[in-house]
C-alpha positions in Angstrom: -75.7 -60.2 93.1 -77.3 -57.1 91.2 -80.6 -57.8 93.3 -78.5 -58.0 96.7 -76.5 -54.8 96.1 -79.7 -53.1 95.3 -81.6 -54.9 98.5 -78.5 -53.8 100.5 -78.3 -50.1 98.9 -81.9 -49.7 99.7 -81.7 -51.0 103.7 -78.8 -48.4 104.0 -80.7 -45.6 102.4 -84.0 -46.5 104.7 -81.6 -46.4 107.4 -80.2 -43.0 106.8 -83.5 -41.3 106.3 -84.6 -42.8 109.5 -81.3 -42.0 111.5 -82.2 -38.3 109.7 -85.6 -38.2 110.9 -85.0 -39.7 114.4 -82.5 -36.7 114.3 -84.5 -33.8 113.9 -86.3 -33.7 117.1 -83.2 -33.7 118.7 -82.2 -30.1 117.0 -85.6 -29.0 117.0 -86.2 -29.1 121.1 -83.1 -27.0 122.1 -84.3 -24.3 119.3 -88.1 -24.7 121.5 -86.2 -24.0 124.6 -84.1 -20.8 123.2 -87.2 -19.7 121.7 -89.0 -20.0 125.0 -86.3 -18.4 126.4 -85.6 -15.2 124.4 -90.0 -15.0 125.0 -89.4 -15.0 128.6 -86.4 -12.4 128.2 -88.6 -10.0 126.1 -91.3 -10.4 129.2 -88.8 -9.1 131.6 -87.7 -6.4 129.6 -90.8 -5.0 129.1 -91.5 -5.1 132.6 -88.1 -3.4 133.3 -88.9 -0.6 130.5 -92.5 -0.4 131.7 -91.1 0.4 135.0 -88.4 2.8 133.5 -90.8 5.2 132.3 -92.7 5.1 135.4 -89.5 6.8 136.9 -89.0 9.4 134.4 -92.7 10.4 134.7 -92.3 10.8 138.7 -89.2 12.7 137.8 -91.2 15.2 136.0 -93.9 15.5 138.3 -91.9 15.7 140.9 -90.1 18.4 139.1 -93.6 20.4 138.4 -94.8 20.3 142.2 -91.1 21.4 143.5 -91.3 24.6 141.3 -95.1 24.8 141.9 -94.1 26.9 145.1 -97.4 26.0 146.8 -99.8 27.2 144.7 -100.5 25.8 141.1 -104.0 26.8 138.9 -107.1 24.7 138.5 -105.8 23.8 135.2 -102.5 22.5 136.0 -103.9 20.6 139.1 -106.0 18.7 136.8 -103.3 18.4 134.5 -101.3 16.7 136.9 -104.2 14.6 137.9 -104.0 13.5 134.7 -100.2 12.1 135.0 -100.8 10.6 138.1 -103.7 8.5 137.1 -101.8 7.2 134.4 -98.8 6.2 136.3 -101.1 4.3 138.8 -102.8 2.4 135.7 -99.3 1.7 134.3 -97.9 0.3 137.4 -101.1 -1.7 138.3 -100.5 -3.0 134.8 -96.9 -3.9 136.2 -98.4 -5.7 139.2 -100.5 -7.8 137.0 -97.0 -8.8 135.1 -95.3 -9.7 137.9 -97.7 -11.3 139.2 -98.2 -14.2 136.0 -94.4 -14.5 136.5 -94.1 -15.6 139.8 -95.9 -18.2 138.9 -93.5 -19.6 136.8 -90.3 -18.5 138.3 -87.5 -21.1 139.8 -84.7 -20.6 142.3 -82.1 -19.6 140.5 -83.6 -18.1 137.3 -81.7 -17.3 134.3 -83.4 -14.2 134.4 -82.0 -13.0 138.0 -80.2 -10.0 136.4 -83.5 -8.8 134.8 -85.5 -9.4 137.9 -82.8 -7.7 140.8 -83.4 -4.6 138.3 -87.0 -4.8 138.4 -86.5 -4.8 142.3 -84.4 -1.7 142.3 -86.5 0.3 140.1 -89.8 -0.9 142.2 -88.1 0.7 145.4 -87.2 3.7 143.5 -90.7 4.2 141.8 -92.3 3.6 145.5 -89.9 6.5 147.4 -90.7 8.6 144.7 -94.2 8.1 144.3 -93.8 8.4 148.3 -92.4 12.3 147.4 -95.3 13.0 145.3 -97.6 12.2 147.9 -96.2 14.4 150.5 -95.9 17.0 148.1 -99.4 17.0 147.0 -100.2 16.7 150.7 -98.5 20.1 151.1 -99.9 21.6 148.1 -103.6 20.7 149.1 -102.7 21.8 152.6 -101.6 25.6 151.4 -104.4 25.5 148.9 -107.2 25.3 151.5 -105.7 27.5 153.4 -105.2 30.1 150.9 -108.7 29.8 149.1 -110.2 30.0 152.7 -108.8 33.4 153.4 -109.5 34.4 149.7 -113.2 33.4 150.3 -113.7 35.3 153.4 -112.6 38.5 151.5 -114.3 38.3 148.4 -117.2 40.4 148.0 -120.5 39.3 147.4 -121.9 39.0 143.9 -119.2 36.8 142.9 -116.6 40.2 142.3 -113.1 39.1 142.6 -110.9 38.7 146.0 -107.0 39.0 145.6 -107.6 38.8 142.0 -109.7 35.8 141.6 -113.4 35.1 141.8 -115.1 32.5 144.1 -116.1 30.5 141.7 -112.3 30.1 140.6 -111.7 28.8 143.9 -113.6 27.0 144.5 -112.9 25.4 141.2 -109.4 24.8 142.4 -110.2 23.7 145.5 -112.3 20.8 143.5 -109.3 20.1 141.4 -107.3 20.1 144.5 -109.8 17.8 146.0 -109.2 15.0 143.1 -105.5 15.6 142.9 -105.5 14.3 146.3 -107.4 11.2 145.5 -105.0 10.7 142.3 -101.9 11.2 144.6 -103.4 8.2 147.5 -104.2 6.0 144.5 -101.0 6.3 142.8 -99.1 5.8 146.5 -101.0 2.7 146.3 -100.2 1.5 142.8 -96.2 2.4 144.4 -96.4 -0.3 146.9 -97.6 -2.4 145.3 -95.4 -3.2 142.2 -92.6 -3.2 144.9 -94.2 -5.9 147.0 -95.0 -8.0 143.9 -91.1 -7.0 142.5 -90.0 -8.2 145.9 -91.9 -11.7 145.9 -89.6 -11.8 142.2 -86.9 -11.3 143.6 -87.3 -13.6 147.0 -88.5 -16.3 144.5 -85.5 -16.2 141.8 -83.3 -16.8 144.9 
């Protein structure tokens, strides 16, 4: 009787550690999938913030060239050279990220919210980076024109003309020059983040 009970006891307890092994994969595969899923949020979100910052930087260089009142110094021109090439190289980095998740996004995406956002701020970043562009259009424009009249005046020997010397301007005409370049590159960097934020959003529909 002893040797059954304990023969009994013994199938039960094999049983329950079985039942509690076959149970664990059970718990661990929805834990996979909210892990996955809180991965895929963070991607999204940094996307988003990515694109966030992208805006307030236009906002300040738009806010530089507005109260630039046509003219601005070698210095600054480079400076804002400077902004715009790193706006282009953060929103090409931006293309690249919405470009590895289209490749895994399904109709009706839990992440719709986060990628409808991403849309908005993509058309936003593209009419402003639409703004700058005209603006340094304008600036370059009044620039030549100004540095042309100021070289036809200047004196030789390299003495100054309406308080500047030749070689200034033509410094700032250089810098004016590359400004340009950064301003058609960053237009370009615009249109595309909103293209690949539109295939997104088309996709997640």
């Amino acid at each position: 009787m002893k040797n059954k009970f304990a023969l009994s006891a013994g199938l039960i307890l094999l049983a329950g550690m079985g039942l509690a092994f076959a149970s664990t994969p059970a718990k661990t595969a929805p834990a996979t999938a909210v892990s996955r899923e809180d991965a895929k949020t963070r991607e999204f979100k940094d996307i988003l913030f990515k694109l966030v910052r992208q805006d307030e930087y236009l906002d300040e260089a738009l806010e530089t060239l507005d109260s630039a009142n046509g003219r601005m110094s070698a210095h600054d021109i480079s400076a804002m050279g400077l902004s715009l090439k790193m706006i282009s190289s953060n929103l090409n980095r931006v293309s690249a990220l919405n470009k590895q998740e289209f490749t895994s996004i399904q109709t009706g995406s839990a992440h719709t919210k986060y990628i409808n956002t991403i849309f908005s701020y993509s058309r936003k970043v593209n009419r402003k980076a639409g703004h700058v562009s005209a603006l340094v259009g304008q600036l370059a424009a009044k620039t030549k024109k100004s540095s042309m009249r100021d070289a036809v005046s200047s004196r030789k020997g390299g003495k100054k003309a309406r308080g500047k010397k030749l070689t200034q301007l033509l410094e700032e005409q250089k810098a004016m020059d590359t400004l340009a370049a950064d301003a058609k590159a960053l237009r370009a960097a615009s249109r595309s983040v909103n293209a690949t934020s539109k295939w997104l959003y088309i996709a997640s529909k």
